[in-house]
N, C-alpha and C positions, 0 to 999 in steps of 0.2 A: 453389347452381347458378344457371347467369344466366336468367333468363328463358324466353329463349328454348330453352333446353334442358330446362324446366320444362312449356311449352307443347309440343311433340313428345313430352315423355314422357308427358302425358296424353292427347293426340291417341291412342296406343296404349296405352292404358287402364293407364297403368303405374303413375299416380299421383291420389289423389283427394282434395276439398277435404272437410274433416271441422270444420265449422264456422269457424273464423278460421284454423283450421292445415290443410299441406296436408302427406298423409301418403303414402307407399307403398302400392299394393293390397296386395303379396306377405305384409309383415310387420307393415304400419303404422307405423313408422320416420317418425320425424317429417324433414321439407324443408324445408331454408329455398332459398327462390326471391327474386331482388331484382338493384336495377342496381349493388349492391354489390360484385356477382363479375363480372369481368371477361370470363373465359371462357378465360385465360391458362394457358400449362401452367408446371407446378410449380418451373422455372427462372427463368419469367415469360415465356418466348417464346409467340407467339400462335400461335392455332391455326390450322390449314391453314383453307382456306375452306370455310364448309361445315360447320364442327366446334366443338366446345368441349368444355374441358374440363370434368368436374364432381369435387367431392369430398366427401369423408367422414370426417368423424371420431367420437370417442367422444364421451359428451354433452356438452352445454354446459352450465356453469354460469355467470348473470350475477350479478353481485354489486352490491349498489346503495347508494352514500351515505346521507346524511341530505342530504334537502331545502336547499338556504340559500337563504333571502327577506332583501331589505333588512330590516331592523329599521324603518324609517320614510324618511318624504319627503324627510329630508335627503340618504341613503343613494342615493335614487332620481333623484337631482337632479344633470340634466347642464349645467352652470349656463354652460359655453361655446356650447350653442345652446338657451338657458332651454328645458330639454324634462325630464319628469317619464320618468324611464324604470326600469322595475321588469322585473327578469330574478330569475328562478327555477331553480335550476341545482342538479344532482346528480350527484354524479359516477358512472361507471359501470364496470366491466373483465366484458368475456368470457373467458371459458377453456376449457379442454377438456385432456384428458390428451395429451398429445404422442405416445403408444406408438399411440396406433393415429389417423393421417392418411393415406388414401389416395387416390390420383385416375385417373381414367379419362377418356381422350378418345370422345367421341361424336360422333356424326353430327347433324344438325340438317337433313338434308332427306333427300326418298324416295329419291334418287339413291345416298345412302349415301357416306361416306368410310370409305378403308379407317382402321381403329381399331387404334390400340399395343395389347400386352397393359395389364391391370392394373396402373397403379402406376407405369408407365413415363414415364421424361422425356423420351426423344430415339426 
């Protein structure tokens, strides 16, 4: 979810920080909050004002390469602006099961917007 839909849901005690992760009171359901998610509904049109969407899916799994470092200073050697440049790189995929992706539009202020049911795009 974006942020800011992160921040309101804690404001009403819905969501708490449980060391570096931030979880659900209800269940403890792990959240990911970041400026990653746009706040876009599930066609990709934006949300009324005032609102965002959030979603859910089944767990993540990330999956992670093997490390690649140059092997030496030659490797690291950008020899069109003589600069010594050493990058560390691994590659990464997320995933999650498809069968269960749902989304909900919410409000993001006291005034409230009216909310689609569950799951709803339009």
């Amino acid at each position: 979810m974006p942020v800011a839909a992160a921040v309101v849901a804690s404001a009403y005690g819905l969501l708490e920080a449980n060391g570096a992760a931030l979880r659900t009171v209800a269940m403890g359901t792990p959240v990911v909050a970041g400026t990653g998610y746009t706040g876009t509904g599930p066609g990709g049109d934006a949300p009324p004002e005032g609102a965002s969407w959030i979603y859910a899916t089944g767990p993540v799994r990330v999956r992670l390469g093997t490390i690649d470092v140059p092997d030496g200073i030659a490797q690291a050697m950008a020899r069109s602006i003589n600069r010594v440049v050493v990058r560390a790189q691994r590659p990464a995929v997320v995933e999650w099961d498809r069968c269960l992706h749902a989304s909900q539009l919410v409000s993001l202020s006291e005034a409230g917007v009216p909310v689609l049911p569950s799951g709803s795009g339009s």
